[in-house]
Backbone bond lengths (Angstrom), bond angles and torsions (degrees), N, CA, C in turn:
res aa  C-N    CA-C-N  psi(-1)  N-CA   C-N-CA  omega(-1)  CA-C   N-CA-C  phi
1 X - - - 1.444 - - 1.524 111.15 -
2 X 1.127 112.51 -54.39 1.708 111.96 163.91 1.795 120.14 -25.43
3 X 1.059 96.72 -38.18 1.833 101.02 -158.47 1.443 87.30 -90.49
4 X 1.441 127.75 -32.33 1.591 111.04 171.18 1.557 96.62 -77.84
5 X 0.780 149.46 -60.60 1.630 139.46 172.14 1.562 120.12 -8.57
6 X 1.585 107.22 -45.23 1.348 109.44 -133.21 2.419 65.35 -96.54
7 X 1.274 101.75 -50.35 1.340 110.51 -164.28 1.567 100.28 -55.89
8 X 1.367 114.47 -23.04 1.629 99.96 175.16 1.463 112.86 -62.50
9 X 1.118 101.49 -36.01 1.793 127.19 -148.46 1.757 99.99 -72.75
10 X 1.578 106.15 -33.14 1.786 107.75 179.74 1.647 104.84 -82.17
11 X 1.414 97.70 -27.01 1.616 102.67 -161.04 1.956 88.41 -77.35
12 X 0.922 131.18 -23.26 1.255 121.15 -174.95 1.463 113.42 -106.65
13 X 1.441 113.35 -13.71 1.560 112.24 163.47 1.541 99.61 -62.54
14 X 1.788 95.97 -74.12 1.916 90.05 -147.78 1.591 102.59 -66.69
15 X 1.652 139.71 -8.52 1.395 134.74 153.81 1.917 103.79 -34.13
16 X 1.508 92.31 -42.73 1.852 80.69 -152.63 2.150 92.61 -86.45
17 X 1.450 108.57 -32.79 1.124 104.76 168.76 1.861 116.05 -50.40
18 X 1.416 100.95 -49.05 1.969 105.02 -179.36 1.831 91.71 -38.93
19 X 1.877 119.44 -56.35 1.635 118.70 -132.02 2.068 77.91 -81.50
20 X 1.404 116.32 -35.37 1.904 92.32 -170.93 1.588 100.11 -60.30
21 X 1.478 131.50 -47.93 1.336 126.78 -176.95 0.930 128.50 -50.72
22 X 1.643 126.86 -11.55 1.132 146.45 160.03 1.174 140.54 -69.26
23 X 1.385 87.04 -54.99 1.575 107.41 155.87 1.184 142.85 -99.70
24 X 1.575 108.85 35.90 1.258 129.39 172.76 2.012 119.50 -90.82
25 X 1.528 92.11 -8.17 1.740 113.40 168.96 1.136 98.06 -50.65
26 X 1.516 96.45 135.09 1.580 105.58 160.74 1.472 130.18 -40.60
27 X 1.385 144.50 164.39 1.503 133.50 -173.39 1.609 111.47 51.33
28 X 0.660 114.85 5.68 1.934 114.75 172.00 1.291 117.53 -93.60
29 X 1.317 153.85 134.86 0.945 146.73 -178.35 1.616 131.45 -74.28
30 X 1.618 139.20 97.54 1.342 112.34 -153.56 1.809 101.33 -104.43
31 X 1.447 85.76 110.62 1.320 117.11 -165.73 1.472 104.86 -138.23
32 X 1.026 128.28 128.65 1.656 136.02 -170.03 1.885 98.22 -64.66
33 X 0.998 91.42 130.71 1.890 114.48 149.81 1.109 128.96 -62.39
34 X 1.181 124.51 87.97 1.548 121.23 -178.37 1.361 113.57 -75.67
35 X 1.511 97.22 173.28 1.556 106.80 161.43 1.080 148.65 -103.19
36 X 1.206 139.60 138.56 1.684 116.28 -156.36 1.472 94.12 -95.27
37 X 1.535 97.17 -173.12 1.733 82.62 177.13 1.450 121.73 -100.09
38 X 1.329 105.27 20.43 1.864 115.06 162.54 1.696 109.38 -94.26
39 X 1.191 101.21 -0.21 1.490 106.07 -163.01 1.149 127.08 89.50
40 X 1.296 124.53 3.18 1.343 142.53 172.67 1.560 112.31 -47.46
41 X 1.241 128.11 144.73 1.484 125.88 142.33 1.252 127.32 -55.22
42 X 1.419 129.23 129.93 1.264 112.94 -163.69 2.026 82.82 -124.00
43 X 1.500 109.06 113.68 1.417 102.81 -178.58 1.465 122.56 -85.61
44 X 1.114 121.54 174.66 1.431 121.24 -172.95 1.893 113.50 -84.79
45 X 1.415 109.44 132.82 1.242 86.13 -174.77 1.349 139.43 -39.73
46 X 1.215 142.31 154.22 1.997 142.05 -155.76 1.018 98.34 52.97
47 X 1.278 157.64 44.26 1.318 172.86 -170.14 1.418 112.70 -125.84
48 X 1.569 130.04 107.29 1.486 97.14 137.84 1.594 96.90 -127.32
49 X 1.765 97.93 -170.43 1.341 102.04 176.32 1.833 113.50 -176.98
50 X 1.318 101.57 173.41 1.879 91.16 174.30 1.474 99.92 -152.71
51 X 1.379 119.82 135.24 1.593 139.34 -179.28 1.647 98.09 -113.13
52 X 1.682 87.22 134.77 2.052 76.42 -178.36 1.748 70.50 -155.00
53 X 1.442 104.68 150.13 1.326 130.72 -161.37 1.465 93.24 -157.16
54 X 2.031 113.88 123.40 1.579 98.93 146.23 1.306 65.62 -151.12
55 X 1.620 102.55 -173.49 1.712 127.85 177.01 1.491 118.35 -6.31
56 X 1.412 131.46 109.96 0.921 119.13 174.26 1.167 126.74 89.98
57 X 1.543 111.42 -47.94 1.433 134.34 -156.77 1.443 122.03 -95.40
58 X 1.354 150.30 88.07 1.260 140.92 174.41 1.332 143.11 -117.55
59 X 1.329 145.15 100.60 1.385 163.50 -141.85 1.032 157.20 -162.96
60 X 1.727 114.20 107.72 1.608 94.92 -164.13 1.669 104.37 -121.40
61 X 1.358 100.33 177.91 1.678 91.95 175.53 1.593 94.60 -144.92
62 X 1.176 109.86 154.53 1.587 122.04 -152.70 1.875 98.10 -147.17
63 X 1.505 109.65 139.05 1.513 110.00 -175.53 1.860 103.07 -164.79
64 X 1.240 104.60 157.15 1.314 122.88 176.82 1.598 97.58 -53.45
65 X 1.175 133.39 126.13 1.584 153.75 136.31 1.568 85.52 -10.43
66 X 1.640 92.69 150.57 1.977 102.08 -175.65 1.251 127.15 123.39
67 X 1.466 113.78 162.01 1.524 108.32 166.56 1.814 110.76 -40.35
68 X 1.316 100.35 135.39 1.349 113.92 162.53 1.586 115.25 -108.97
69 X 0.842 115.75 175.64 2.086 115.34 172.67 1.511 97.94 -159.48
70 X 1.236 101.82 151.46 1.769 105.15 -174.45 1.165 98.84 -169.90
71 X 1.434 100.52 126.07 1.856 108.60 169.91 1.124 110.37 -111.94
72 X 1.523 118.95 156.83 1.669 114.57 169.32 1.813 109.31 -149.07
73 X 0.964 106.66 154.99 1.565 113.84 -178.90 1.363 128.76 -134.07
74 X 0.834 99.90 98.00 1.414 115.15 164.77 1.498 128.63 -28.70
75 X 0.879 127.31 146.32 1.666 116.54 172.98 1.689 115.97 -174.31
């Protein structure tokens, strides 16, 4: 149980390390990320953003509050 402990504990550091590197863009506010009490990110107002962490894998992306647009394709 420890070693999942310890593996939560990186997966939620470098998650929150990915969202400051992110939001170190100009016009962003550098203002700490809290936590909600699910563990959530709680962003700064005009803020949004998403942290996703599993195996290996860690990344967030962070942007001015607002219309968004997003395409995707299938193939």
């Amino acid at each position: 149980m420890a070693h999942v402990l310890e593996q939560r504990r990186r997966e939620f550091t470098t998650g929150r390390r990915c969202a400051r590197q992110a939001r170190a863009r100009p016009g962003l506010p550098r203002v700490p990320v809290l936590v909600g009490p699910s563990g959530e990110p709680l962003w700064p107002d005009g803020v949004v953003g998403a942290i996703s962490h599993c195996a290996g894998y860690r990344d967030a992306a962070v942007e001015r509050a607002g219309p968004i647009w997003s395409t995707a394709v299938r193939q």
